[in-house]
N, C-alpha and C positions, 0 to 999 in steps of 0.2 A: 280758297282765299287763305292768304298765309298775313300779317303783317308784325314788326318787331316797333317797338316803340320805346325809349326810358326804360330798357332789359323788361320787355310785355311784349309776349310771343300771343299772338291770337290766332284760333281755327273755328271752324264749321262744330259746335258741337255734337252733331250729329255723327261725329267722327271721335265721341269719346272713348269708345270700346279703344282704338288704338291707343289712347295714352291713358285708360285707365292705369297702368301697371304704375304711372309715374304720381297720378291721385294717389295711390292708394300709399305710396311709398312714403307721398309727405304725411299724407293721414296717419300714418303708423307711428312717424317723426314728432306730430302736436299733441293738442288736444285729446284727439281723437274721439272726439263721441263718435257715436255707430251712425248717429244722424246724419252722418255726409262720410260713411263708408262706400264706397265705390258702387256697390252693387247695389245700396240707397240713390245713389245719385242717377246709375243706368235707367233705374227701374222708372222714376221722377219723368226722366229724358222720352223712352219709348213709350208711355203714355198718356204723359201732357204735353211733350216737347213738343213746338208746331214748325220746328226746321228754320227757326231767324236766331235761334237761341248760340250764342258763340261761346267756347272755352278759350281761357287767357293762364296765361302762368308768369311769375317772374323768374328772372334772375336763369344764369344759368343753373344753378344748383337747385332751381325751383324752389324758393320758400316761400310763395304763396302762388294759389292758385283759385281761378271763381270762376262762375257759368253766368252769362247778361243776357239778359234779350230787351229789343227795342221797347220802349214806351214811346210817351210822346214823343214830337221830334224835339232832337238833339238832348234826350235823356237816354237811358238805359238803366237798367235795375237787375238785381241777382236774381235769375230766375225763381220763383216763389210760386208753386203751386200752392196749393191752401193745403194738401197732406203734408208737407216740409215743414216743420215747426222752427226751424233756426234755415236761416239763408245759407246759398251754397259759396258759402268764401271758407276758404280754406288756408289752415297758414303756419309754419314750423313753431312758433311761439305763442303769446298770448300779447305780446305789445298791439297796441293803439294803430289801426290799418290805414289812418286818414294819411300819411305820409307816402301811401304808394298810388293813391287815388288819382294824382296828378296825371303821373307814366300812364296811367288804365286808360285815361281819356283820351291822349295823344296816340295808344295805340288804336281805338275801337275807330269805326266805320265813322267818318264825319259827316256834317258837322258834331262831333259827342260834347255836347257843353256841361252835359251835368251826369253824374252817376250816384246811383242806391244803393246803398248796400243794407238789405231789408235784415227784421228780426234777427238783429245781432245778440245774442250770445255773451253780455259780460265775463261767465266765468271759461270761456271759449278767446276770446279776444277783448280787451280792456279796453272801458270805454276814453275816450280823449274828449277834452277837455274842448271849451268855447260853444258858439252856437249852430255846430254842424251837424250834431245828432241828439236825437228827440225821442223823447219814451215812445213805446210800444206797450208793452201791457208786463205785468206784473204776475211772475210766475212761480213755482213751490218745489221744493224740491225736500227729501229726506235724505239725514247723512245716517249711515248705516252702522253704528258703532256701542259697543256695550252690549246688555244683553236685551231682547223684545221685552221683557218683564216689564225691566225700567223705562223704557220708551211707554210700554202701552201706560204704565203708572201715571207719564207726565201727563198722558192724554187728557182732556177732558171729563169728569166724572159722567156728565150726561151722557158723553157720545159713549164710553163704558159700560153705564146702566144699558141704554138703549137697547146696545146690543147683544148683553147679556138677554134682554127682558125676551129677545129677539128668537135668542137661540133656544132658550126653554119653550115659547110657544112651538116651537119647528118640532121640539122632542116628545110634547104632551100630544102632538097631531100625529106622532109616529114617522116623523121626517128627520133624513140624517143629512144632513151637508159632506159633500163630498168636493175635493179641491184635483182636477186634473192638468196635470202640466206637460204638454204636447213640444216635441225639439224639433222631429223627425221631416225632412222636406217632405219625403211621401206624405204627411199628413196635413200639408198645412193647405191643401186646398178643398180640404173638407171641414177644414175650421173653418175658413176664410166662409162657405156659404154659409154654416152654423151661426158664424156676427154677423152675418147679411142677413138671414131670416130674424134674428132678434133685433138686430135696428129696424128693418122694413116692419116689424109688426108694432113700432112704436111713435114717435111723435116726428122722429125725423123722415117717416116715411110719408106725411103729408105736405113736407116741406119740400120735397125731392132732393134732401141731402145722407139721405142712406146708402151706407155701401150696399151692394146687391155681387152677385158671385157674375153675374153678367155686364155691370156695367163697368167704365172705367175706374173707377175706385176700387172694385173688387177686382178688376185684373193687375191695379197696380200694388194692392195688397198683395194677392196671391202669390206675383211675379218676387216682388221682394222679400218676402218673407220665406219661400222656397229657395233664394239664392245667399239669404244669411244663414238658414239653418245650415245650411250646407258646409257651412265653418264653425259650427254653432254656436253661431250669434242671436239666435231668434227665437222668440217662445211662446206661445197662445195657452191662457190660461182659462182653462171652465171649470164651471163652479154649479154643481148639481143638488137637486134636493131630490134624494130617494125619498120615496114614501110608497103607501100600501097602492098608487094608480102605478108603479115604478119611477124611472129616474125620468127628472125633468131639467133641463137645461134651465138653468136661472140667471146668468152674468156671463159674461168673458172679458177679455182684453186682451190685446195685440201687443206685441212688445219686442224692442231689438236690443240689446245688448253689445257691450263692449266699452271699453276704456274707464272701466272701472264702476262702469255703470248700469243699472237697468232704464228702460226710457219705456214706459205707458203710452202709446200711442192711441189705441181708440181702450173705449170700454163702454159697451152696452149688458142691457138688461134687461128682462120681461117685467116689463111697465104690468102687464094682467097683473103681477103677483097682487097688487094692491097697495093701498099707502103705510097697512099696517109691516109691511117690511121691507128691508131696504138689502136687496140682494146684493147686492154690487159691492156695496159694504161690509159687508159680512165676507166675500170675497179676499175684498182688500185687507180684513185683520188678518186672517189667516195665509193669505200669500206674503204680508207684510212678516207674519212671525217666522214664514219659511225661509226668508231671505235674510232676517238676523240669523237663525241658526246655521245655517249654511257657509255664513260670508264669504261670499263670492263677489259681492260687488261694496261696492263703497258709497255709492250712491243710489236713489229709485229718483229717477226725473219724472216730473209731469207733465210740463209746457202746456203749453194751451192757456188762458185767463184765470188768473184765481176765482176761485167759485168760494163761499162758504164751507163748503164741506173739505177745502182744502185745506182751510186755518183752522180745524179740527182735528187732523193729523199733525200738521208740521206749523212751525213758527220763523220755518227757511222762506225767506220771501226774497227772491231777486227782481228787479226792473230790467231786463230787453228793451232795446233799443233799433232807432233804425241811425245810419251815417250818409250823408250826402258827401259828395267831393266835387267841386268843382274846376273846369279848366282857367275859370278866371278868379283868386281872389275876390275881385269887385263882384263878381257875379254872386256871386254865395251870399256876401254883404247885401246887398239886393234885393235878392232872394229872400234873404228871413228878416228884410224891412219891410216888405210886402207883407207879409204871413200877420206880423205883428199887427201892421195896421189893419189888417183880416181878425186881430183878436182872435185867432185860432192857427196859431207855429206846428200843433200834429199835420197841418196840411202842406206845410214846407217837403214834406217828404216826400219820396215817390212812393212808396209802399201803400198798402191795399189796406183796406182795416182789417181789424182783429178780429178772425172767426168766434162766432159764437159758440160758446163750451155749456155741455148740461152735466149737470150733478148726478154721480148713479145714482141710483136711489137717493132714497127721503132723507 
C-alpha cells in the first residue's frame, strides 16, 4: 500500500528498514534526541510492531516524518509502546505540528477522523496553542553546565548529608563503591541479563513488568542498545560494592545518547540492600559528576513521571504533552465539549496513561 495525500506519502511500516536512511537523515537535520534515532525506532517496530503500524513522511524534501497504528475506529495514534518515552513523530524544526495534522488524515487509511500524536516532547516540538493538546505528565531534566561542585552545592543539604552518611558506613564495613561504564555492543547483552536479574529480584518482578534477558523487553533492550553502541550512542552503567564476600552488583541503568544529550532509560537496583541505603543514588552522584567532568553532553534526560527523588537533583521540570488533529474542525470542537462535560479533558486524547516510575533507592 502506497498513498500521497496534502505532500503525505504513506507505507507499510514494516517496510522501515528501506527508508530508514531517509529517518535518519531528517533525524540528523532536528532535534535529534537519540530517542527516535533509527535504530530506536527499528528496534520498537520488530518487537512490539504487530504489522497494522504505517510510516508517513511529508513534503518532498521530507520534513517531517511519524509511525501510526489503528486505534479505535477512525482514530489512529503514533505508535507508543510503553519502552518509547517521547512518540514517534519526527520533524526538521521545532515549530508547532498541529498544521500538518490535517494532510496526515487525508492521507491514512479511511475513514481517519481523528489522530494522536502521544507524549510530545515540548523541547523537541513546541507546543501550539488552543484546546487540542493536553498534559501528559511532567518530566526532569539536568542541564550540564559549570563545574559538579557547584551543581552538587545547589543540591539539597539532606540529600548531601545522606549520602555522605551513606558512603562512610560502605567504608567502616570495608566496602568500596565502584562505577563501571560498558560502550562495547559485544557486551551489552550481558548487561541487558545483569538489569534483568536485578529487576526480576525486585518489586517489578511480582508485577510482571521486569525486563528479563528472555522476554520481550529484554530482547528489545538488548537489540537496541547493541545497534546504538555500534555508533556509540549507548552505554549501561554498573555500580558495584567490593567488599570482603567480593564485588556485588548494586544499581544499573540503561542509556542512549546523542544530540547533545544523555537519556536514562531504565535504572534498577538490589532492593535486598535494605532501606538503610540507597544504591542507585549513590550511582547517580558519581555518574552525575562524571558527566560534568567530561562534558560531552549538555544535557542528562530522565522522562518517565516526576518522582520526589527527582526534585532533589534538578529544579528542570517540563510538561509533555499529547496533540490531537482532526479531519473536521467541528469535530475536535466536539470532541473536547464532551470531555469537558465528562469533567475529565486527559481523556479527549488517544494516548494510554502514564507508566508508572519507581524511585531508585530510598
Amino acid at each position: 500500500m502506497s498513498a500521497t495525500a496534502a505532500h503525505w506519502t504513506v507505507v507499510p511500516a514494516r517496510d522501515f528498514a528501506r527508508h530508514a536512511a531517509r529517518w535518519q537523515r531528517l533525524h540528523a537535520a532536528g532535534a535529534a534526541s537519540p530517542l527516535l534515532a533509527a535504530d530506536f525506532v527499528q528496534a520498537l517496530l520488530d518487537v512490539f510492531g504487530t504489522g497494522r503500524e504505517l510510516l508517513a513522511w511529508h513534503g518532498d524534501d521530507t520534513d517531517a516524518m511519524t509511525i501510526v497504528a489503528p486505534g479505535r475506529r477512525g482514530v489512529w495514534n503514533t505508535f507508543q509502546p510503553a519502552q518509547a518515552p517521547v512518540g514517534l513523530w519526527l520533524q526538521a524544526d521545532t515549530r508547532p505540528a498541529d498544521g500538518l495534522l490535517a494532510g496526515l488524515l487525508q492521507a491514512l487509511p479511511g475513514p481517519a477522523l481523528m489522530v494522536g500524536l502521544t507524549q510530545c516532547d515540548p523541547v523537541l516540538m513546541a507546543r501550539p496553542g488552543g484546546a487540542r493538546s493536553f498534559d501528559y505528565i511532567r518530566t526532569a531534566r539536568i542541564t550540564v553546565q559549570g563545574s559538579f561542585d557547584d551543581y552538587w552545592l545547589a543540591r539539597g543539604k539532606n540529600l548531601r548529608s545522606n549520602l555522605k552518611k551513606q558512603r562512610n558506613r560502605l567504608r567502616q564495613d570495608g566496602i568500596a563503591t565502584r562505577l563501571e561504564i560498558v560502550r562495547s555492543p559485544d557486551d551489552m547483552a550481558a548487561a541487558v541479563a545483569d538489569y534483568g536479574k536485578l529487576e526480576t529480584s525486585g518489586w517489578k518482578a511480582t508485577e510482571g513488568t521486569a525486563v528479563d534477558a528472555a522476554n520481550d523487553q529484554g530482547r528489545f533492550y538488548r537489540t537496541m542498545l547493541e545497534a546504538l553502541a555500534r555508533r556509540g550512542a549507548a552505554s549501561v552503567y554498573r555500580y558495584w560494592f567490593d567488599g570482603p564476600a567480593g564485588p556485588h552488583l548494586a544499581a544499573m541503568d540503561l542509556c542512549v545518547e546523542g544530540g547533545g544529550c544523555i537519556v536514562i532509560l531504565k535504572t534498577a537496583y538490589d532492593e535486598a540492600l535494605g532501606p538503610q541505603l540507597s544504591p542507585a543514588l549513590l550511582m547517580r552522584e558519581e555518574a552525575t559528576r562524571g558527566l560534568f567532568d567530561e562534558g560531552r553532553f549538555e544535557r542528562i534526560e530522565f522522562y518517565g513521571r516526576v518522582m520526589e527523588w527527582h526534585t532533589r537533583w534538578t529544579d528542570e521540570i517540563r510538561t509533555m504533552y499529547h496533540l490531537n488533529g482532526y479531519r473536521w474542525p467541528l469535530l475536535g470542537r466536539l470532541h473536547a465539549l464532551a470531555a469537558r462535560k465528562k469533567g475529565d479533558s486527559a481523556r479527549v486524547s488517544a494516548a494510554p496513561p502514564a507508566p508508572a516510575a519507581a524511585a531508585p533507592g530510598s
